[in-house]
N, C-alpha and C positions, 0 to 999 in steps of 0.2 A: 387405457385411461391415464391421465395425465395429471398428477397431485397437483401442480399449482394453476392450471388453465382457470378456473373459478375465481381466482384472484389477481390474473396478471395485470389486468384492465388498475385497478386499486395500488397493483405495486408499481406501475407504471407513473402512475398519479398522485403518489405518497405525500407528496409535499402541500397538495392542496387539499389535502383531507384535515377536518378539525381532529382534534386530540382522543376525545374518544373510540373516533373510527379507527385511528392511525394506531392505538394502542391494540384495540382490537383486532384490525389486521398481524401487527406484531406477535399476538397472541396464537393467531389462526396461525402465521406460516412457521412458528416453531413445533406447536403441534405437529403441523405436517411432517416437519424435515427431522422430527427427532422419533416419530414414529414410520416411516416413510421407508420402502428398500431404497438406502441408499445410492447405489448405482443408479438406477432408476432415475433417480432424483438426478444427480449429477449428470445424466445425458441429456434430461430436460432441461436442468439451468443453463447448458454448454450451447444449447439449441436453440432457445427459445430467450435466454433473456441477452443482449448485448454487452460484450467488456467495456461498457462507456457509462461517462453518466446519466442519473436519471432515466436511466432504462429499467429500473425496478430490480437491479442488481445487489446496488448498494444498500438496500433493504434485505436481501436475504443473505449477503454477506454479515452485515451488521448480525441478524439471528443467528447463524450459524458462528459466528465467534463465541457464542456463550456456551458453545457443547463442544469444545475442542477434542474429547473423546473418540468422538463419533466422525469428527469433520477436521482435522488435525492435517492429514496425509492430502486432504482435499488444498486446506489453506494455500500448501506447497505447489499442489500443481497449478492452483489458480495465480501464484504469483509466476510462475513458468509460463503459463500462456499467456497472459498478458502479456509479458516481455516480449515472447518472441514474437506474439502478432502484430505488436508495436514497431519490428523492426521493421516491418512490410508496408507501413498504412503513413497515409502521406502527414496526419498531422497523432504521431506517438505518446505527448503529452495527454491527450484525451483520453486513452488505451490507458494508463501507466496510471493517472488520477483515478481511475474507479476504484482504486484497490487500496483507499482510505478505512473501510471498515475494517479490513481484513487487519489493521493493529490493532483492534480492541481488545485482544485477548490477554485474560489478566496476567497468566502463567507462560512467560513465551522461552523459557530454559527449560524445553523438552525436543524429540527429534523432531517435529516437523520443525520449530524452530531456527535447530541447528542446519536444517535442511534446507530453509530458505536463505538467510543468512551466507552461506557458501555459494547459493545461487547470485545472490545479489554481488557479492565478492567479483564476481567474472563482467562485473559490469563497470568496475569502477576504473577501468582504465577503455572503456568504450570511444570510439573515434566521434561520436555526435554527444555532442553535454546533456544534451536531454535524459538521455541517459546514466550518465554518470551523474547529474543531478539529482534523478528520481532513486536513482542507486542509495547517494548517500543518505538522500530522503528517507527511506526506509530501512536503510540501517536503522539509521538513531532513532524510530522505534524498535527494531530489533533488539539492538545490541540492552541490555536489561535484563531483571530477574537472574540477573550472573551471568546473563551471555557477554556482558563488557570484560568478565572476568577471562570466563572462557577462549573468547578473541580479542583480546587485549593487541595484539598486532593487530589487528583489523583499526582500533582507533589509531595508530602510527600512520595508517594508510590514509587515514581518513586525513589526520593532521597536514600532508603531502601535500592534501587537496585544496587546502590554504593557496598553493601556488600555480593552482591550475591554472589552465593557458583562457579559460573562459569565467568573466568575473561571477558570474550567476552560482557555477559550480562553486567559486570560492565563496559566495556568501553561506549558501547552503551547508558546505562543510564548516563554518564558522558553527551557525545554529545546531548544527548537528553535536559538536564538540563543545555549547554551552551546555545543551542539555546533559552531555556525557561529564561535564566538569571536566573538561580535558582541555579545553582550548591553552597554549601555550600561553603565560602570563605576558609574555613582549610585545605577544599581536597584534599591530594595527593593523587596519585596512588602510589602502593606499587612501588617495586622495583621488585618484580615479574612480574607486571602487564606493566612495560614500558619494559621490557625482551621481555615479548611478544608478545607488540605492534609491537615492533623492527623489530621481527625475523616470525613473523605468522601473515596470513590474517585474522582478526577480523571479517573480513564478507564473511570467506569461512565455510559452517557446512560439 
């Protein structure tokens, strides 16, 4: 028997559910996945719901961030296989975006934390910017609750990324490094680079 087959139709369709259903739903699949063998659970999600958007993912990530206890070591791998399946699939950006819920977590200076974090580190010198883009992206939710402490060279790295060879990475590591309050006080963006803030989507690959 399969915990979420009953609801996948609904997580599928989340966004077009009014409020009450959709709370409700939210209600139903924490129950499941906080009472649930977790294993279990994790070969079903792995199987059955898609690493992309709106495949009813981003809803049980979103649930599952609120019980880091229990789903901590999951976070990790889910940010593991997203990446590497990304590096296979013709459009990566798509892959790499589902994995917005998975920063809700309020406390992220703990190991699976540290454990992503070091994952994302091997990305930021990536040969495709999609990558080192979505790299930095997630850093700067990571790096917090002390992990900015923690890996304080990790923001040196990121600063670097000011001068990367692709403008998109460089605005990214801009916002990354306002959030951190880190950005170096001198920085301008070129004039190339506000051209193309201007006129093109920084977060379409």
């Amino acid at each position: 028997m399969k915990y979420l087959s009953h609801v996948a139709d609904d997580l599928l369709h989340f966004f077009d559910l009014e409020e009450p259903k959709s709370e409700e739903l939210i209600n139903t699949v924490k129950k499941i996945t906080d009472e649930g063998e977790k294993e279990q659970l994790i070969v079903e999600i792995r199987n059955d719901f898609p690493q992309i958007n709106f495949s009813g993912l981003g809803t049980i990530y979103e649930v599952l961030s609120k019980n880091p206890a229990k789903w901590g070591d999951f976070y990790a791998g889910e940010f593991k296989r997203a990446y590497l399946t990304a590096e296979v699939e013709e459009n990566p950006f798509a892959i790499l975006d589902c994995l917005e819920e998975l920063t809700l977590i309020e406390n992220k200076n703990k190991p699976f934390g540290h454990e992503i974090i070091e994952f994302l580190t091997t990305y930021l010198h990536h040969p495709k910017p999609v990558f080192r883009f979505k790299a930095i992206y997630h850093l700067g939710d990571w790096l917090e609750d002390g992990n900015e402490i923690r890996y304080s060279e990790l923001v040196y790295e990121i600063q670097k990324k000011l001068e990367d060879a692709d403008w998109k990475v460089r605005y990214v590591a801009e916002l990354a490094l306002l959030d951190l309050d880190a950005l170096p006080k001198k920085y301008e963006p070129s004039l190339f680079d506000k051209m193309q803030r201007k006129f093109s989507n920084p977060f379409q690959f």
